[in-house]
N, C-alpha and C positions, 0 to 999 in steps of 0.2 A: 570101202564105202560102207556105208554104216545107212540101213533101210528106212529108221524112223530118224533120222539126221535131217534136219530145214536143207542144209548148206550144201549134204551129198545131193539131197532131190533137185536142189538147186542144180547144181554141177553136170547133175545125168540130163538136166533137160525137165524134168517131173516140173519143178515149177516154174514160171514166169519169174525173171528178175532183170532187170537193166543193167546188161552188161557194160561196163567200160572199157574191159580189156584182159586179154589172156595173153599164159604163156603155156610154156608144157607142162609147171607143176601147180600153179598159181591160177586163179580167177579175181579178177576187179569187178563187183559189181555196189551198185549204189545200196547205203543205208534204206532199208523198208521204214526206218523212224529216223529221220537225218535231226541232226543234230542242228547243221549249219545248210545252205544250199551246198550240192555238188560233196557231201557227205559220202565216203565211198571207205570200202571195207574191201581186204586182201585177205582171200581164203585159197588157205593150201586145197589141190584139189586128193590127197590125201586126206583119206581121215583121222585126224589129231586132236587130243584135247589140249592141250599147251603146249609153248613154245619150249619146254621141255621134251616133248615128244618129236620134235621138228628133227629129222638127220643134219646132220654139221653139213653135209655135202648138197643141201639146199640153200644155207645162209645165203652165199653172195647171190645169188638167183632172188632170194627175197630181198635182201637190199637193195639188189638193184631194179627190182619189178616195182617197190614201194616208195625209190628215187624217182623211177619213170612218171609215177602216177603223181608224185604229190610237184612234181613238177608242172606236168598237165594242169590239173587246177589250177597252178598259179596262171599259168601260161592263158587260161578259157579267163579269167579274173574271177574265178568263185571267191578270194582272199586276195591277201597279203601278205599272210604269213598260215601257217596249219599247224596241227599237235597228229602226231602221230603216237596211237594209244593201243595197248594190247592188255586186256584185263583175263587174268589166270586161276581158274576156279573160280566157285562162286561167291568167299569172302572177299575178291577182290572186282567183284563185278561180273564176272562171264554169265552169260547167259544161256548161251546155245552154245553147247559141249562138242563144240568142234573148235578148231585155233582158227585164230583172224583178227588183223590189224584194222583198228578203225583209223584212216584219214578224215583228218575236220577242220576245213580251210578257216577259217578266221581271219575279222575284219576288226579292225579299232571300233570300240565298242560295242561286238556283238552281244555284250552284257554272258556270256558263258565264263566260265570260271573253270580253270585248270588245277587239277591236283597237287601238283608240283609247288 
């Protein structure tokens, strides 16, 4: 854990945030600036700056924590479909130096525009 970290103080409890869902290494909690409704972010509860720094022997625990989730939304109807995004450093986006997947349900039309 990392003291002046948004995501650890998040994690220890320090701040408020709308949990969706845990696991043992993993926290779901909703985007503070959602993108789309039901915007939800997967943070290692590890302190990590990129998915470089992730151990191998968490992978399938995150892919399956972030199948779980972006299921879920479909399933509550936040989308249709979702973009699941993880931006690494700050030429590529990161913002808060801890690792986390952003889910972002998406609807025909939402007018949002993907990278890809």
């Amino acid at each position: 854990m990392s003291p002046n970290c948004i995501f650890c103080r998040i994690i220890k409890g320090e701040i408020k945030a709308e949990k969706v869902d845990e696991s043992d290494n993993f926290i779901a909690i909703r985007d503070a600036h959602p993108k789309t409704q039901g915007h939800t972010l997967i943070i290692p509860k590890m302190h990590l700056v990129t998915i470089i720094d992730l151990p191998n022997k968490l992978g399938n625990e995150l892919l399956e924590f972030t199948k779980k989730i972006s299921y879920s939304l479909l399933e509550k109807k936040y989308g249709d479909g979702f973009n699941v995004i993880m931006n690494n450093l700050a030429p590529a986006g990161q913002v808060v130096e801890h690792a986390h997947i952003h889910i972002i349900p998406r609807k025909e039309g939402d007018g949002l525009r993907s990278l890809a």
